[in-house]
N, C-alpha and C positions, 0 to 999 in steps of 0.2 A: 427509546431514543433519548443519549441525555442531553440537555441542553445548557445553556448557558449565557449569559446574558451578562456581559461586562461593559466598564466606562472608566475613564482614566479622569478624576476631577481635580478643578485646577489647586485643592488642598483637602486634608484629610477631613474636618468641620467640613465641608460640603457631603451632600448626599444626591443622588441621582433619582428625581422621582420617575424618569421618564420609564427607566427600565421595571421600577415597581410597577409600574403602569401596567405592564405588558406580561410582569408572570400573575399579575391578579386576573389579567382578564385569561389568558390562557391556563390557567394553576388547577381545571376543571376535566381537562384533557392531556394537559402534556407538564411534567412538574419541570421547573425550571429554577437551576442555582444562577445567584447573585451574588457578583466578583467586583469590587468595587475599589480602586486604586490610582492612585495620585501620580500626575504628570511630573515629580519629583521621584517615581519611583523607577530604578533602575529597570531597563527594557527586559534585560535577562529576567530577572524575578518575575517579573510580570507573566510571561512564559512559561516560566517552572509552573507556576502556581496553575495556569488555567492548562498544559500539559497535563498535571496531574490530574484534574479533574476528568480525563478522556472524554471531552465533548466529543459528538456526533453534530451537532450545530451551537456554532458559537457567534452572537451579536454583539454590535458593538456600538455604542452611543454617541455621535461625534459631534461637536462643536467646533468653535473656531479654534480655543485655546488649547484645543486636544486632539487635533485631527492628525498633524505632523507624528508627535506621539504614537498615537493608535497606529499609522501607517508601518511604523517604525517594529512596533510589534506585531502587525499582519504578518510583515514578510519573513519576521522568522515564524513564527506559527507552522505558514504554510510550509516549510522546509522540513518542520521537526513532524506535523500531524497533515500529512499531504493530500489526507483522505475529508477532512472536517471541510462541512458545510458553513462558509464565512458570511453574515449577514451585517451590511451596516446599516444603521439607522440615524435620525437627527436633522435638524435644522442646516447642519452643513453637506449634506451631501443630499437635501429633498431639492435642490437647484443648482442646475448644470449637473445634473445627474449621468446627460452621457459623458462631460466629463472625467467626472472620476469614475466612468466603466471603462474609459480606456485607459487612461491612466494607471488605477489599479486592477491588475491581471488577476491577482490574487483572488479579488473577492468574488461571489457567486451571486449574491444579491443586493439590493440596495432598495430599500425602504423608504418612501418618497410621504413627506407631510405625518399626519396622524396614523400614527402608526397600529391602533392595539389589534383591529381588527383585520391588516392587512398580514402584520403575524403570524397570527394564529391559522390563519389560510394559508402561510406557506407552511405552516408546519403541518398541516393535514395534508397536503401536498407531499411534502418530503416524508412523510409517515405511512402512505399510503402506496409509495414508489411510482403514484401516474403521473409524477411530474409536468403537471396540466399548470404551467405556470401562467399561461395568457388568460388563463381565469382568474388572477389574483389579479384586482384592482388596487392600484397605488406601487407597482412594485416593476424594478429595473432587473433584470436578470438575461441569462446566455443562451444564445442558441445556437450551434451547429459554428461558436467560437464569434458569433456576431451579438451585440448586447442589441436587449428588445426591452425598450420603457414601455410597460402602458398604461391609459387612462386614468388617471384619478379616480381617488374612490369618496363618495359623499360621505358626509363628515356625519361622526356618530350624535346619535340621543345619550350626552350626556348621563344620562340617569341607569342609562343599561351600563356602564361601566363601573366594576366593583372595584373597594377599597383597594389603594396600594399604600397603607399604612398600617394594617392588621398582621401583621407578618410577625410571630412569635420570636423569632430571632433576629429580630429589628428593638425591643425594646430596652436589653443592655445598652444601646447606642446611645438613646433618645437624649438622654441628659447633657451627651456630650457633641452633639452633633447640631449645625441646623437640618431643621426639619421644613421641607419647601412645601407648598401646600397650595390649591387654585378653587377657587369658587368660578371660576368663568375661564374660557378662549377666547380667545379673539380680540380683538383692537378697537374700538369704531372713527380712529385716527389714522390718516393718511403718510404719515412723514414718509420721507424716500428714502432717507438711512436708516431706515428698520424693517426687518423681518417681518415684524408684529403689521405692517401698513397692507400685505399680500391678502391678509385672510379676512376674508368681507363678515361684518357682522359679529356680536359677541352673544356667546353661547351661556347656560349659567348652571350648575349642579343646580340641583333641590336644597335649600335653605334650610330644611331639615337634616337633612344627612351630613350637611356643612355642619352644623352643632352637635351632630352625633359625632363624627370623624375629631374633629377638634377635644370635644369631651375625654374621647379615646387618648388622644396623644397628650392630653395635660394630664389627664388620670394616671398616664404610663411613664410621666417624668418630663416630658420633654421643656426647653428652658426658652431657647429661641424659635419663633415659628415663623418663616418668610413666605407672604403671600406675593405669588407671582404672576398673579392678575395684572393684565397691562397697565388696566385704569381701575381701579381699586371701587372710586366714587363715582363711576361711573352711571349706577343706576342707583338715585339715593335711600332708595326706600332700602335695598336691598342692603346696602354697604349699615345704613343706619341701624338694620334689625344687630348684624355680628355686630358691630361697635359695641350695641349694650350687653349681646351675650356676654362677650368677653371684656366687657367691664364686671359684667357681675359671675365669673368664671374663672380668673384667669390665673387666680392663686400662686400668682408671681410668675409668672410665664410671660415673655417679652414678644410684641408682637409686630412685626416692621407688615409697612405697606405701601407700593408704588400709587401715587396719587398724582389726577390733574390738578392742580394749588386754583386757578383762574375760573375752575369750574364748583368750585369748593361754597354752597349755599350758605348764610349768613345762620341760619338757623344750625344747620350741622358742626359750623366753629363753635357757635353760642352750647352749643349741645357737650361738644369736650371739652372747652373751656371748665364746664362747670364738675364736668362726670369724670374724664379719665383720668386714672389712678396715674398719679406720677412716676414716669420710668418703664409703664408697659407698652404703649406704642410709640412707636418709630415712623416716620415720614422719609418715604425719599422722592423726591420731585425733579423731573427731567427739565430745568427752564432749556439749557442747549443753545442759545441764544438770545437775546433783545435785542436782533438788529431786523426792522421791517423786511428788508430788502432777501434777509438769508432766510427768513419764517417763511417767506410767499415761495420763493424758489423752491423749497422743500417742502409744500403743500404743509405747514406746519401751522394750525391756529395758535394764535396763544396774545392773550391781553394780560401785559407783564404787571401792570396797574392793578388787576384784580387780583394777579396772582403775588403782587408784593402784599397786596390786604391778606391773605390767606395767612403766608407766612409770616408776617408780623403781628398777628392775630393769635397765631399757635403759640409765638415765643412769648407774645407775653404772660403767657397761661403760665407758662414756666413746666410743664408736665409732659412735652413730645418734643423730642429731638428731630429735628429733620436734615435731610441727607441732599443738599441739591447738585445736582450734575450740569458740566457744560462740555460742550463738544468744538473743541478747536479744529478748524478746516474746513468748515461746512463755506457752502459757494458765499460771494458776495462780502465776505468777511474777509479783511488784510489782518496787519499785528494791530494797528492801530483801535480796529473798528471794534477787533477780540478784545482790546485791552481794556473798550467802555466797556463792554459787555462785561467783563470778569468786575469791573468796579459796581457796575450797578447790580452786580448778583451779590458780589462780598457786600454792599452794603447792606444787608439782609443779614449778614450777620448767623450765617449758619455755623449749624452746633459741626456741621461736614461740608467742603466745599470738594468735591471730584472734579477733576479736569480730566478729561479723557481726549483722544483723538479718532479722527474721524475714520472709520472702516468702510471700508466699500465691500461689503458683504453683496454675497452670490445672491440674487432674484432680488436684491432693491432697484426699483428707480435710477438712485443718483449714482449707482455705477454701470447700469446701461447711457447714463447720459456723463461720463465720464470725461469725453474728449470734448464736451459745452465749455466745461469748465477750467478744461487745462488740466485734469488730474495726473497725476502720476503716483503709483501706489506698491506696494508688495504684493507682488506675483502669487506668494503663499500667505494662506492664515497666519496672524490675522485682518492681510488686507490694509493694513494702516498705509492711510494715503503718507505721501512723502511731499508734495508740495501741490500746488496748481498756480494759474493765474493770477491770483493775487498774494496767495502765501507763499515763500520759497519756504524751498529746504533749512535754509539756514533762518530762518522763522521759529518754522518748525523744532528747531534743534534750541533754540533760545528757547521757547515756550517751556519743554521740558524739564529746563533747567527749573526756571521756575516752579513747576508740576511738583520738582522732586523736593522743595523744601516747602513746598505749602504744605506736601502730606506730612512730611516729618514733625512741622514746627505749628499748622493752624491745626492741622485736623487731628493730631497724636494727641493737644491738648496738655501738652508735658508744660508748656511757656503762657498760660490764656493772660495773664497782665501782663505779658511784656510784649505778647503781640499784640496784644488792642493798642498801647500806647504807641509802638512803633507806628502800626498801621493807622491810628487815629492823627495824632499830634508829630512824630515825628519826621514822615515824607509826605510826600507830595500825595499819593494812593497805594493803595496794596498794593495794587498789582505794580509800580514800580520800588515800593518794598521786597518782593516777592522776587524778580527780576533780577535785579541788583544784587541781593545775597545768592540767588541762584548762577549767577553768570561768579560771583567771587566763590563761590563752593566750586564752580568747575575748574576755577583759574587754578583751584587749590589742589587739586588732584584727590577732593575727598571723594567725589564720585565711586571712582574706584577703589575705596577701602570701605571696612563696616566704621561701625562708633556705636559706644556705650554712651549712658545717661548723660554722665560729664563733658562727651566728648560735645555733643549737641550745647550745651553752654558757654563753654571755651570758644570753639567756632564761633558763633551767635557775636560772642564778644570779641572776638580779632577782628571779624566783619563791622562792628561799630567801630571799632576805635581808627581799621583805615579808611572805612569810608565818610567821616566825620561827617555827616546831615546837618544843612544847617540848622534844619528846625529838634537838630536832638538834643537835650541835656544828658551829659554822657554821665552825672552820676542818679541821675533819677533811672535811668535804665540801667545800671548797676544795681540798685536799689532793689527794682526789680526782681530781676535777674537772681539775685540774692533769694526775695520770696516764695519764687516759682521753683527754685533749685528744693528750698526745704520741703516745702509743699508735695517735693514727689517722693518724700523718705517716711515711710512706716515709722522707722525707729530713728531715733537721734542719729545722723549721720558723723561717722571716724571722721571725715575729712571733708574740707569743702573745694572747691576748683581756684577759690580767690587766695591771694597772700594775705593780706589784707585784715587780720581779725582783731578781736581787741586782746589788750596784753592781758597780764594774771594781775595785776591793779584794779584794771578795770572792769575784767571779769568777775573776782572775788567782792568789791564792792557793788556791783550791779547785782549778782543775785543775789547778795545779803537782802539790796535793796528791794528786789525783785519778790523777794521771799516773804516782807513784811507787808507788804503792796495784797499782795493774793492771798495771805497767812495761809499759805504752806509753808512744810516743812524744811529747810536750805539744801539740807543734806539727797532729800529726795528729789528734789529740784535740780539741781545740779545732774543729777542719774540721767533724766530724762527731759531738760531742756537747751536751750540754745538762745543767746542771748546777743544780739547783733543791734545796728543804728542804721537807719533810716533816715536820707537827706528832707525829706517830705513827713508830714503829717498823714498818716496810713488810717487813722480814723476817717478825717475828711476825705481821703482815695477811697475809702470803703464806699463812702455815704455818696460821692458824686463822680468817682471814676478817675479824677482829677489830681494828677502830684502837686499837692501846693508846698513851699518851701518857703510859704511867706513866714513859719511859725517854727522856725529854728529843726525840725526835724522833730523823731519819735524813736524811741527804743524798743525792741521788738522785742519779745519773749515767745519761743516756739517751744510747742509743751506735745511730746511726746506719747502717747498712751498703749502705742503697739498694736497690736493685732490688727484689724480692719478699721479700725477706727480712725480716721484724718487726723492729722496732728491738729490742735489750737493755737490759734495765733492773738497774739494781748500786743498790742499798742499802748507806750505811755510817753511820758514825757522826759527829755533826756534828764539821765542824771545830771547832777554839779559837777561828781567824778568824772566825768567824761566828757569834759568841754575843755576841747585842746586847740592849741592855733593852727589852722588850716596850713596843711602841705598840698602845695601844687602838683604832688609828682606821683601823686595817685588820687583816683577818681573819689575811694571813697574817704581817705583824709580829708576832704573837706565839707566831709557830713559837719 
């Protein structure tokens, strides 16, 4: 019988552990190929490929981001191979199960919850031809053209379920791919917009075999490793043993981990503070709210006071980037109440700020309690609500705007001084920073086009110059703007986005000067630096974050060295050459 086990993920760097899951545990009785392919990949090819392999049974792994997809290629499947056994599996189709048995005609099975053991039962089932399906526990399947769910099946001993990362022909990947990985199941949090809130109790592998599997996967190349363990720190002793493994392990291997921040012990910050190697772990932390009133509604604890201690404990270590999430739409929250919310999380000052929206995913809570609240949502995956009671539509459609140039411009990282100054000193708060150029990005019809490096700058700056803030100095954000532009070039950039440069006067005398200043050599200099002016004093911006302009400005020198290496930035003091009488008619003429 051959089999076949495929997933469409939402990019090519994902990997699907679920389906490893499932030929480790059955790889003993029935051998099974793994078909792994992106929701960017044409439906046809998808087709060809798993055609070609002549399954006799073929599964299929569904989520919310993939289910449309997947269905898209069931149905031709069934046209081309009319005879294959179709099983789906996954978090999106283990609720409302009969559902999508009416819905899709196509499929023959549906794999409800933890899957590895209810598998392997149908596949001794179908290998067997007694097709005694009402003996398989956890499993939706047809009878006599009527679909029959039954019973749940109790949830496995962890420790009986073998590696699904030993896989010989998974290790060319390793380097290039994330590699998802879980020391536990289960939740022991309630929230009502999550899946993870259904399944009582949290399960844990052997803490052994977690540092043998780990050992494996670093030994074999792998670079990123995503634990997808709900609550990471949940149990501390246990979370505390891996932290020092892979401190003392992890030989440049990058390790993210979802974590409660509020539940985070003073001892365990004091512990990485001191130990982890800078740049190997990752934080991402679900805050999702700081409004009372929307944490109780959605059975959500959370003391946002301990969990500002956590993360402002971690940043100042300066060695874990964290990744925080909010969830826009959740009940009891309007624009206004979201718009504290997003201020007092940005003030936190994360290295990643997600804004996501709220899904009313199949078996939560708050979409059985959906009409409490006023929701109204998309019919199909992914469920994103569209408005309720106190949020409209046109809410909704604002916030987005926003969404779309936080990721571009806080979280890409491409601008970090020109967005802290806007966001600090020059409006009123991020989020009406955030707003503002988002709602003027849509005005502009850039939505719908792409953009290069430049274009992100240029934008940035049409947007200051017409929304004139009055708390902005338009050429200290030029200034900026300037720094951040060079900052993101390896090599001496051909061209810059401003008119605006110095003439061959004051170029020619500046690096002469420039050259005597560093004693390097002029001619080498020249190759590989860049010499501009600065209305502020960029030593004191170094040392307190602060443009001061009380001190005639500074002359910048950006020093090139190529490869991977950050270009160097030197700060001096303007030349004599270069003290000209201020023109009004550009920003930076009156450096």
């Amino acid at each position: 019988m051959n089999v076949v086990l495929a997933t469409l993920n939402a990019k090519y760097i994902h990997t699907s552990l679920a389906i490893h899951y499932l030929k480790a545990f059955c790889k003993d009785e029935f051998p099974i190929e793994l078909a792994e392919f992106t929701i960017k990949d044409p439906a046809m090819n998808i087709v060809s490929d798993l055609y070609s392999r002549k399954p006799d049974v073929i599964g299929f792994s569904c989520y919310i981001w993939n289910i449309e997809e997947t269905i898209t290629v069931i149905d031709m499947l069934r046209k081309v191979l009319p005879d294959v056994k179709i099983v789906l599996g996954g978090p999106e189709v283990s609720y409302d199960t009969d559902h999508w048995m009416d819905r899709l005609k196509d499929v023959d099975f549906i794999i409800m919850g933890e899957g590895e053991e209810t598998f392997r039962d149908l596949l001794r089932q179908i290998a067997s031809g007694d097709n005694k399906y009402h003996f398989v526990f956890g499993l939706a399947y047809r009878k006599n053209g009527q679909a029959v769910i039954n019973p749940g099946r109790p949830k496995l001993d962890l420790n009986d379920i073998p590696s699904p990362y030993r896989f010989a022909e998974d290790i060319p990947s390793l380097p290039n791919r994330v590699v998802y990985f879980e020391t536990s199941r289960g939740c022991p949090f309630s929230c009502q917009f999550c899946l993870s809130s259904i399944e009582v109790g949290v399960r844990y592998f052997d803490i052994e075999w977690v540092k043998a599997e780990l050992t494996y996967l670093i030994d074999n190349g792998a670079k990123l490793i995503k634990f997808v363990d709900r609550t990471f720190n949940i149990k501390r002793e246990y979370a505390m043993e891996v932290f020092q493994f892979l401190i003392d392990n992890h030989r440049g291997c990058v390790f993210q981990f979802e974590i409660t921040a509020d539940i985070m012990r003073p001892e365990v910050l004091d512990f990485l503070s001191e130990h982890a190697p800078p740049g190997v772990f990752r934080f991402e932390i679900g805050v999702q709210s700081t409004n009372d009133p929307t944490n109780l509604a959605v059975q959500r604890r959370q003391n946002f006071a301990k969990l500002s201690r956590t993360v402002n404990k971690v940043k100042s270590s300066l060695k874990i980037d964290q990744h925080l999430d909010l969830i826009a739409g959740l009940p009891h929250e309007d624009y206004d109440t979201f718009r504290r919310t997003f201020n007092e999380v940005f003030a936190l000052r994360p290295e990643e700020l997600q804004l996501g929206f709220l899904k009313m995913l199949r078996g939560t809570g708050l979409r059985r309690d959906a009409d409490k609240y006023g929701y109204i949502y998309m019919d199909r995956a992914p469920y994103e609500m569209l408005g309720n009671d106190l949020m409209p539509f046109s809410d909704i459609v604002r916030i987005k705007r926003l969404e779309d140039v936080l990721e571009k411009y806080w979280n890409s990282h491409r601008m970090d001084r020109t967005m802290e100054y806007l966001i600090g000193s020059a409006y009123p708060s991020p989020f009406d920073f955030f707003q503002k150029f988002g709602d003027y990005w849509e005005s502009k019809g850039w939505s719908r086009i792409g953009h290069q490096l430049e274009d992100l700058f240029t934008r940035l700056w049409s947007f200051l110059q017409e929304d004139a803030a009055e708390g902005l100095d338009m050429d200290v954000a030029f200034g900026l703007l300037k720094i951040d532009y060079y900052l993101q070039h390896k090599y001496k950039p051909r061209k810059t986005w401003w008119e605006d440069r110095l003439d061959k006067k004051e170029w020619t005398t500046g690096l002469k000067w420039a050259a005597e200043r560093l004693g390097m050599d002029e001619r080498e200099l020249n190759k590989k630096a860049v010499l501009d002016r600065l209305p502020f004093d960029y030593g004191a911006f170094l040392a307190d974050g602060r443009p001061d302009r009380t001190g005639g400005g500074s002359a910048l020198l950006v020093l090139y060295s190529g490869e991977d290496a950050p270009p160097q930035l030197t700060a001096m003091p303007i030349p004599d050459s270069w003290v000209t009488e201020p023109d009004a008619s550009s920003p930076s003429k009156s450096f």
